[in-house]
N, C-alpha and C positions, 0 to 999 in steps of 0.2 A: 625311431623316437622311443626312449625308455621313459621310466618311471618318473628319474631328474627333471625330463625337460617336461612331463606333466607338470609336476610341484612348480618349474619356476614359468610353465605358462600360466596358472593358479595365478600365483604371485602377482605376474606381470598385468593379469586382467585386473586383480585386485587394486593393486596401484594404480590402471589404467581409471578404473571405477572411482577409486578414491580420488585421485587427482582433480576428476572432472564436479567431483560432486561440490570440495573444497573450494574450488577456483569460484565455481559457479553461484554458493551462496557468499562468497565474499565481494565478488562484481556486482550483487544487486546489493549490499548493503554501500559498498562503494559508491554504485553510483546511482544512489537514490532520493538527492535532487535534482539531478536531470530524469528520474522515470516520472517525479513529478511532474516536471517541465512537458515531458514529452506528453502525458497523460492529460493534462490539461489543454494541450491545445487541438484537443481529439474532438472532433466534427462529425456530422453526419457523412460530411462527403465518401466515398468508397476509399476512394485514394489517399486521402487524409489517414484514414484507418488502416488503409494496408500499409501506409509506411510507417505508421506508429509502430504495427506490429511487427514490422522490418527491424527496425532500429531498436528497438527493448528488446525482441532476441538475439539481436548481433550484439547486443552491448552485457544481457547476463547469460548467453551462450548455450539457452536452451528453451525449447521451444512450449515442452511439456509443464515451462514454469509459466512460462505467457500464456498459457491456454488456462491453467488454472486460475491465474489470475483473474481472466476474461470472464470466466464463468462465477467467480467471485462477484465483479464489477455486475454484475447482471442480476447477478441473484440479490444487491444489496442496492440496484434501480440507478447504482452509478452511469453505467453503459444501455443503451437498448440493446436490443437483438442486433437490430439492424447494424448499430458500429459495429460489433463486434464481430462478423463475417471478413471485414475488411480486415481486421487486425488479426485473427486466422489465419488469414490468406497470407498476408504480410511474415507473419510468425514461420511458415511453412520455406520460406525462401530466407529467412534470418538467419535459421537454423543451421544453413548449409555453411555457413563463415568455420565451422567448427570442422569439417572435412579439408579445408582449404588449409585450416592451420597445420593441421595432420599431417597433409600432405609434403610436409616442407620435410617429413622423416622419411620418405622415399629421394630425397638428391643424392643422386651419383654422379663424380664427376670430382678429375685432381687436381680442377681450377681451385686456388686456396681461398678465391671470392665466394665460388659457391660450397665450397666446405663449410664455410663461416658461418650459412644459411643454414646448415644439418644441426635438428635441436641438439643431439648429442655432443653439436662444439660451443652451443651457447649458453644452452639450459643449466650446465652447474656456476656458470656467472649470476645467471640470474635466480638458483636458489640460494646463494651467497650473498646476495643484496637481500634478497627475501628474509633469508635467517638474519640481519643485518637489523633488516624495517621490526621483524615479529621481535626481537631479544630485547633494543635499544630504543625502538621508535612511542614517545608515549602520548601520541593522537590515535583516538583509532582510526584516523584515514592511512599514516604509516602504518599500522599495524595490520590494516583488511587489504592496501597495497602488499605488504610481506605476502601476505598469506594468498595472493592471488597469483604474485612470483613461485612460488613455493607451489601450489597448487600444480600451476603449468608445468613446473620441473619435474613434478607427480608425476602428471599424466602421459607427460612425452618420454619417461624413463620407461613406465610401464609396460606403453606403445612398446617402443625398445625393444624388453624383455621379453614382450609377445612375438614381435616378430624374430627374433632371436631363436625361441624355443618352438615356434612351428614351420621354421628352415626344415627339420628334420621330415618335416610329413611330405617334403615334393618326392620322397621315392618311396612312399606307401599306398601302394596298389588303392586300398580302401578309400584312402584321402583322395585320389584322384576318380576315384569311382562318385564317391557323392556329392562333385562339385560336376562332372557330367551328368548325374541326375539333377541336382537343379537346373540346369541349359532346358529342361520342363519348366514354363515360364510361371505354371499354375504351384508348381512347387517349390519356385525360389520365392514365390509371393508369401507363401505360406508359412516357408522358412524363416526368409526374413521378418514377418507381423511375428509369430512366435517368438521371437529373440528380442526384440526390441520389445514387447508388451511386457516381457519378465523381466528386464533392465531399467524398463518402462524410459528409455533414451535412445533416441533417433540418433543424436550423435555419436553417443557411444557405441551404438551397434556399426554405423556407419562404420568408426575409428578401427572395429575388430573385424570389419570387413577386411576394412586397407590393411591390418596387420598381417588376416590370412593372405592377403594377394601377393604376401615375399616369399613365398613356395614358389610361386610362376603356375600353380593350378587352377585356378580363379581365373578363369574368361569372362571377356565380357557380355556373351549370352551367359552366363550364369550370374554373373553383377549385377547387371541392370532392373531383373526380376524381384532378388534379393532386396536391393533399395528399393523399388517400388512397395514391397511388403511392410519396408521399416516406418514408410509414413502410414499405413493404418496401423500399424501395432503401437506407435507414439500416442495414436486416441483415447488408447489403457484410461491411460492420465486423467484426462480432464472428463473421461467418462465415471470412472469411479470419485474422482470430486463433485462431481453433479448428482451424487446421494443425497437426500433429503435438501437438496434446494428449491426455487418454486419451478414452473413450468418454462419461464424463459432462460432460466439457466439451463435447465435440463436443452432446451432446443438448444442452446450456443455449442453445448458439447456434442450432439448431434450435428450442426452444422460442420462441425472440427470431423466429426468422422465420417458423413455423406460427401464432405469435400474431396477427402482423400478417397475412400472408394471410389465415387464416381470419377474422379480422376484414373485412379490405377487401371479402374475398366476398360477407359477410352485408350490411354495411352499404352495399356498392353495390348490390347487387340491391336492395334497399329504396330507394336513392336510383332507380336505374333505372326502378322501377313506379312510383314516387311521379311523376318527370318525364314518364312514359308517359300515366298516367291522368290526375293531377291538374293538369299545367302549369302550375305555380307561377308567377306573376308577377318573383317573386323572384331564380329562375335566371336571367333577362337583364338585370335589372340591375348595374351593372357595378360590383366587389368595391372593397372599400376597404382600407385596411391595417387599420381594427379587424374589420371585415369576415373576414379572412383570419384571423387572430388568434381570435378567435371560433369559425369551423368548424375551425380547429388543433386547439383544446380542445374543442370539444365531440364529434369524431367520434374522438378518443384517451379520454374520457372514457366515451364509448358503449363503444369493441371495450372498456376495461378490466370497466365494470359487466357485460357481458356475458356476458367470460371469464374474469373472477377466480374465479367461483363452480364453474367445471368445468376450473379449473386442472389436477385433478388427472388430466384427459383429454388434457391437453397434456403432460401429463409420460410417460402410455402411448403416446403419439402419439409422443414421442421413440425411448420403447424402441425402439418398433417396427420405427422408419427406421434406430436405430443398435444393433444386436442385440447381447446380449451376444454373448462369444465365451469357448470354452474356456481360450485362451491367457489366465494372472493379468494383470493391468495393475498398473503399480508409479504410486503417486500419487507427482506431483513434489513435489518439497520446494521448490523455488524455482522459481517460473514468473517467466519470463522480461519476458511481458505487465504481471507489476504494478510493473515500471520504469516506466513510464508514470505512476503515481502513486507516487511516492518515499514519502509518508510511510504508504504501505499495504504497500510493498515493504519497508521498516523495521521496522514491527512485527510483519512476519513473519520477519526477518531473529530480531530480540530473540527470538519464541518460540521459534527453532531454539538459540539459543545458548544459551536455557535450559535447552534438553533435552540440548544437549551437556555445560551444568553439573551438572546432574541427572547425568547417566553417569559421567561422571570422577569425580564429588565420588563417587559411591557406588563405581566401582570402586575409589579411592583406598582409603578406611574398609575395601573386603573386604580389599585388600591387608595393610591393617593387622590386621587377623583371621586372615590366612592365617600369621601369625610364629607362631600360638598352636595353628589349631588347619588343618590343612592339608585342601583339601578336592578332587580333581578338579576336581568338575561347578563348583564356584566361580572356581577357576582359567579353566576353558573362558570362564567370561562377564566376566572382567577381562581377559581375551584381546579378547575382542568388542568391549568396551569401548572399546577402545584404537583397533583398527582404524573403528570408528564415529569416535569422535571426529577420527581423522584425515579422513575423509570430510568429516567437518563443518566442520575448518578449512579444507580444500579448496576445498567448493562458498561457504562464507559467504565464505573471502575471495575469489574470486574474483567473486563477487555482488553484494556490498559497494566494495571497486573502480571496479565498474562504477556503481553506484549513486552514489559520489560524484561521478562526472562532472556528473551531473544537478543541475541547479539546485536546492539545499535551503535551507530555513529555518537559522539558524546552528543552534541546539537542537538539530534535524538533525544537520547535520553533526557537532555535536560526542558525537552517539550514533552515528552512521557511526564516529569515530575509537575513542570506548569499548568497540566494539564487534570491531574488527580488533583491537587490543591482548587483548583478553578471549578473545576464539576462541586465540590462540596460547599463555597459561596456562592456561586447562582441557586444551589438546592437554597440555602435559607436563606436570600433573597426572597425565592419564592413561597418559602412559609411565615415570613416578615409581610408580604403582600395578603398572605389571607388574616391573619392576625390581624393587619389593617382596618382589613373587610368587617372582621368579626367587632371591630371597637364599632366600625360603623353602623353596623346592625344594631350593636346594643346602646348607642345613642339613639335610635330610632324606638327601639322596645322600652327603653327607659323614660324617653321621651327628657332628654335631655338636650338643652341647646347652650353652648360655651358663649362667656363672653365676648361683647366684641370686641376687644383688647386678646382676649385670647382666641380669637379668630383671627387677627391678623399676627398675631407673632405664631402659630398655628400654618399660616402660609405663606411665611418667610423661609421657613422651616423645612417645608413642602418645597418650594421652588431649589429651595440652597440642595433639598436631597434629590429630584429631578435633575436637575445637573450632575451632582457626580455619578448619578445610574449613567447618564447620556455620556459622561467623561471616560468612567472605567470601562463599558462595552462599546467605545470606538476604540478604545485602546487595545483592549482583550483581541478583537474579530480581525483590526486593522493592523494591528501592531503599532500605533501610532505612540511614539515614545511622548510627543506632544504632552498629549493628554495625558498619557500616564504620570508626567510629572507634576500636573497641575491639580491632580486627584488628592494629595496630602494634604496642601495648605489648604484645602477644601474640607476637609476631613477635620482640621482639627477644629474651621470656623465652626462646624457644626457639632463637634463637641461642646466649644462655648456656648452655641445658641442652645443644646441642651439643658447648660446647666443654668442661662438666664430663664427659659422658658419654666424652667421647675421654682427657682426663685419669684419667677410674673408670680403663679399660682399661689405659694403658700404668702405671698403676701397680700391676693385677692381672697384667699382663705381666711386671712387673719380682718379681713374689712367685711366679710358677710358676705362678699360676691361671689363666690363659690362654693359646693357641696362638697363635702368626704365623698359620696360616691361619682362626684365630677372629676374629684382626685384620682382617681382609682382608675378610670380610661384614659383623663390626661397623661397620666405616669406609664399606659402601656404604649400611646403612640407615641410621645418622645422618646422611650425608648427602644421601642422597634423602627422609627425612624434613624435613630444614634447608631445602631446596631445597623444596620444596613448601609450605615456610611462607613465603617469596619469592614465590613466585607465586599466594599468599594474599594477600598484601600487598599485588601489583601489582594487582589486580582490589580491592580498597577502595581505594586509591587513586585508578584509573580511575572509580568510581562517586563521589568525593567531587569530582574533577575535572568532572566529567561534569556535576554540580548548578551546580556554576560557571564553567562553559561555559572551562574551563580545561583541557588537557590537559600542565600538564607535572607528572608522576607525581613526580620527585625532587624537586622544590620542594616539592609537597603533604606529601611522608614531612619533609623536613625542617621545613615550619611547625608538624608535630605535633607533633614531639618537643621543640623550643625553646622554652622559659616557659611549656610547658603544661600546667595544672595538671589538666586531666582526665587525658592521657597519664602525666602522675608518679601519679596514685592509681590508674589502672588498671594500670600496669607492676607496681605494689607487693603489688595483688591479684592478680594472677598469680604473681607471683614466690613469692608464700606457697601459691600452690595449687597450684603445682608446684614446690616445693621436691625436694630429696632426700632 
């Protein structure tokens, strides 16, 4: 082996590396409605969890990406402890699909059926589709499909390359010398956790297994050991993402890596006696790529059968390493880790906005309560209210922001966009609701009481803006396009009712039945209730945009109201149900 075949093993690993890296953030951006799907129907049960975490690593093809996840979900009170051992465990045996595929770069054999099988006869078809989807295709689901074609043409060339360029080492004395020192079961363990912690990828270590095993020096006592090491060196990951998270994130990645030790220990000491006593013929002959493939899954399929069933010892085995402690821990609301997966990082973005809508829409409605009947302790939590809500436009847009950097599906993105517009109308919702508050107070300090004329066009007003709060946040939470349509001819009644409500006044002003300083809070809750039905409006609009991957909100208000015959019959039914 010369100096060429270093450069183009270099190369070849490089490709190998890059291929997998490629592939792998383009299959989770691909297919990140179904990790929704599968995420969501995640249970306490073990089993539920372990095939969750089966199926999201067979599906973005690596295990160290699930595991970070997990500890994300944990840290930000998504997951408990307790799921996420199952989904671990699950993740651990996902992982192996990425050996299997490999594997299909070892067929030998002049059936032209199984030729067709060897990446090297299919892989430039399908980087030629891929360059196809990436140049021409303009969805980015064509476009993350290209690039997941393209990826694999990567990685399987790489492969290739690799085993191509360390052909030359099966008649170098050295090379054959230090795959008989790993047949030391304690130093193929070792070997292998060291290479996979710097790659910080179990498959990829795996793949450079299989590449060195086309020398024919690579036995399978020196294999077996090797993988065994690769699943604790894969913990890297999710141990170094478990940096300033709270204490149950930290246990998930503990569990992630007691799992795999405590496995390696059982099942090598069993390989140990087994090669002691019995001397298997087997151990020395030399591995193959389905070979490798084969003891991948069935020594992750063994720790899993083993340890699913006393999962619940791996989760006291946590406690114990990471103790509670007196000081409260505050669970994050946004961890930072599920950027990594944009469309996990989004649906948790949406559940936060809902609970921002939740707060506003209800501090709004007390506010509307407090004109009638004033109450402290209510007051104190339309206070709270407010200052929450400002929190949440804070951290969502600064989260969201960042999140759009990242490469998204358009769908995506255009709930990345409904979603910054939306956080900034529930904030002044909720400073419209202490505004409220504060007329109410100062009707009280001033000692001022409205007419009864203007107390009940006052709670026509109120009812007509209690409805579109209750119209726009089923629409926003629910997606109900319903409501969303019915929110404008609502909107504009209570424009009108503004402008009658200001006319009631200045002509109860011109008859003595009302003060200049009566004027003066009359004018701020009409319009801070006017103003609230605005940004009632922008939020069904962002949600009807949003269905049609459209955001521009005043073209949407005006398509409604122009020859539409729904908008003219529901303006009309309003208009009569909030008469005066």
């Amino acid at each position: 082996m010369n100096i060429f075949d270093v450069l183009t093993l270099i190369g070849g690993l490089c490709l190998f590396l890059f291929g997998m890296t490629v592939m792998g953030d383009a299959l989770e951006r691909r297919a990140g409605n179904s990790l929704k799907k599968i995420l969501a129907r995640l249970t306490q049960n073990k089993i539920a969890g372990f095939l969750t975490g089966l199926g999201v690593t067979a599906v973005i093809q690596s295990s160290s990406a699930t595991t970070v996840m997990v500890v994300g979900f944990v840290n930000s009170g998504i997951m408990t402890l307790k799921q996420s051992i199952g989904v671990i465990m699950g993740a651990n045996i996902g992982t192996t699909v990425t050996a299997w595929i490999l594997s299909l770069g070892g067929i030998s054999s002049d059936n032209m059926f199984m030729q067709l099988l060897k990446p090297t006869s299919f892989t430039p078809v399908l980087a030629l589709i891929g360059t196809a989807f990436l140049m021409f295709g303009k969805s980015s689901k064509k476009k993350d499909t290209g690039t997941i074609l393209l990826g694999f043409a990567t990685l399987m060339f790489g492969m290739d390359t690799m085993s191509s360029a360390v052909s030359g080492l099966a008649d170098v004395p050295a090379f054959q010398n230090l795959f008989i020192m790993f047949k030391n079961p304690v130093l193929g363990v070792l070997a292998g956790a060291i290479l996979t912690a710097v790659i910080q990828s179990s498959s990829a270590s795996v793949g450079i297994l299989q590449a060195l095993s086309a020398t024919g020096q690579v036995s399978y006592g020196a294999a077996v050991p090797i993988i065994m090491g690769q699943n604790i060196g894969t913990c890297v990951t999710a141990l170094l993402s478990s940096f300033g998270t709270n204490k149950n994130a930290k246990r998930a990645a503990i569990v992630h890596l007691s799992f795999n030790v405590v496995g390696t220990i059982i099942w090598l000491s069993v390989f140990s006696i087994i090669s002691a006593i019995f001397k298997p013929a087997l151990l020395d002959v030399s591995a193959s790529y389905l070979g490798i493939a084969v003891a991948h899954s069935l020594f992750n399929i063994a720790c899993t059968v083993l340890l699913l069933p006393m999962s619940s010892l791996l989760e006291k085995l946590a406690i114990k390493l990471v103790p509670e402690t007196s000081k409260k821990e505050e669970i994050a609301e946004l961890d930072e880790r599920l950027l990594v997966t944009p469309p996990i990082a989004l649906e948790r973005c949406h559940e936060l906005v809902c609970e921002m809508a939740e707060s506003s829409v209800t501090a709004l409605k007390k506010g509307l309560n407090m004109l009638t009947a004033y109450e402290s302790g209510i007051a104190e939590e339309i206070r709270s209210s407010e200052e929450k809500a400002d929190h949440y436009e804070d951290i969502l847009g600064t989260y969201l922001v960042k999140l759009s950097r990242y490469q998204v599906s358009d769908s995506d993105s255009s709930e990345i966009s409904k979603l910054l517009k939306a956080i900034g109308d529930f904030e002044r919702i909720s400073d419209h609701s202490v505004n409220l508050l504060e007329s109410s107070e100062e009707l009280i300090e001033k000692d001022i009481d409205f007419t009864t004329d203007a107390k009940k066009e006052l709670e026509v007003l109120c009812s007509a803006v209690s409805e579109i709060l209750t119209l726009s946040y089923t629409a926003f939470v629910n997606g109900d396009m319903q409501c969303a349509r019915d929110v404008e001819p609502l909107e504009q009644v209570i424009d009108g009712l503004k402008t009658k409500l200001r006319n009631g006044h200045i002509k109860r002003l011109k008859n003595g039945e009302c003060s200049i300083e009566m004027g003066f809070v009359w004018s701020d809750l009409i319009t801070n209730l006017e103003r609230t039905a605005d940004h009632c409006s922008n939020i069904a609009a962002c949600v009807i945009d949003a269905s049609e991957n459209n955001m521009n909100v005043h073209q949407a208000v005006r398509d409604m109201k122009e020859n539409n015959d729904y908008f003219n019959s529901k303006f009309a039914y309003y208009t009569e149900k909030y008469s005066l």
